[in-house]
C-alpha positions, 0 to 999 in steps of 0.5 A: 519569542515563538507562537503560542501555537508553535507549542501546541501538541495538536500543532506538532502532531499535524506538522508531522502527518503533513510532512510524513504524507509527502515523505511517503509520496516522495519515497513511493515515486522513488520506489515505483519502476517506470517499466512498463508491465507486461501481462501474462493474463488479459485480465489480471486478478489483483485483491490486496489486503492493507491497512490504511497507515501502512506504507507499503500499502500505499506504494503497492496502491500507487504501482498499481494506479500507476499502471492502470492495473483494477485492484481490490483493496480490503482494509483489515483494520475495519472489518473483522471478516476481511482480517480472519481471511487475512489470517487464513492465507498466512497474513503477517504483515500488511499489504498482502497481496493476491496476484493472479491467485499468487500470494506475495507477502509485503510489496515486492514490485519484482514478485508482482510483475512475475505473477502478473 
């Protein structure tokens, strides 16, 4: 016979956040080229716009981490001026991504290392 708690929603619930953090972890180091990234700028200028259950918002974070490149994140979920300006530029889908005054709509390791 199981647990009581086996049964329990919140059980299942938290089960799943857990087992989706790694999953995402594991998807997200797959996914993130080792080449090292080769600036046209000095001092690139990275400011995206993310929400904080978006995946690819996070793989973006983690090639950016990953390559010591300064970023500006703007959760569009929390503040309402973040999000018209998310508008304005033409944001769809989240991350949006400004690089170097690029914009690049979703993660696209390719499009960010040219405008970088």
């Amino acid at each position: 016979m199981k647990p009581a708690f086996l049964k329990h929603p919140l059980f299942i619930i938290i089960t799943l956040f857990i087992a989706g953090y790694f999953f995402i972890q594991q998807y997200a180091q797959q996914h993130i080229s080792d080449e090292p990234v080769t600036l046209t700028k000095a001092d690139p200028k990275i400011i995206m716009y993310s929400t904080q259950s978006c995946m690819y918002c996070y793989i973006a974070k983690e090639f950016f981490n990953k390559h010591q490149l300064p970023f500006t994140e703007y959760d569009v979920d929390t503040s309402k001026e973040h999000l018209q300006t998310f508008y304005r530029l033409g944001g769809r889908g989240t991350p949006l991504l400004i690089v170097n005054n690029e914009i690049i709509h979703g993660y696209d390791e390719e499009m960010i290392r040219k405008a970088l």
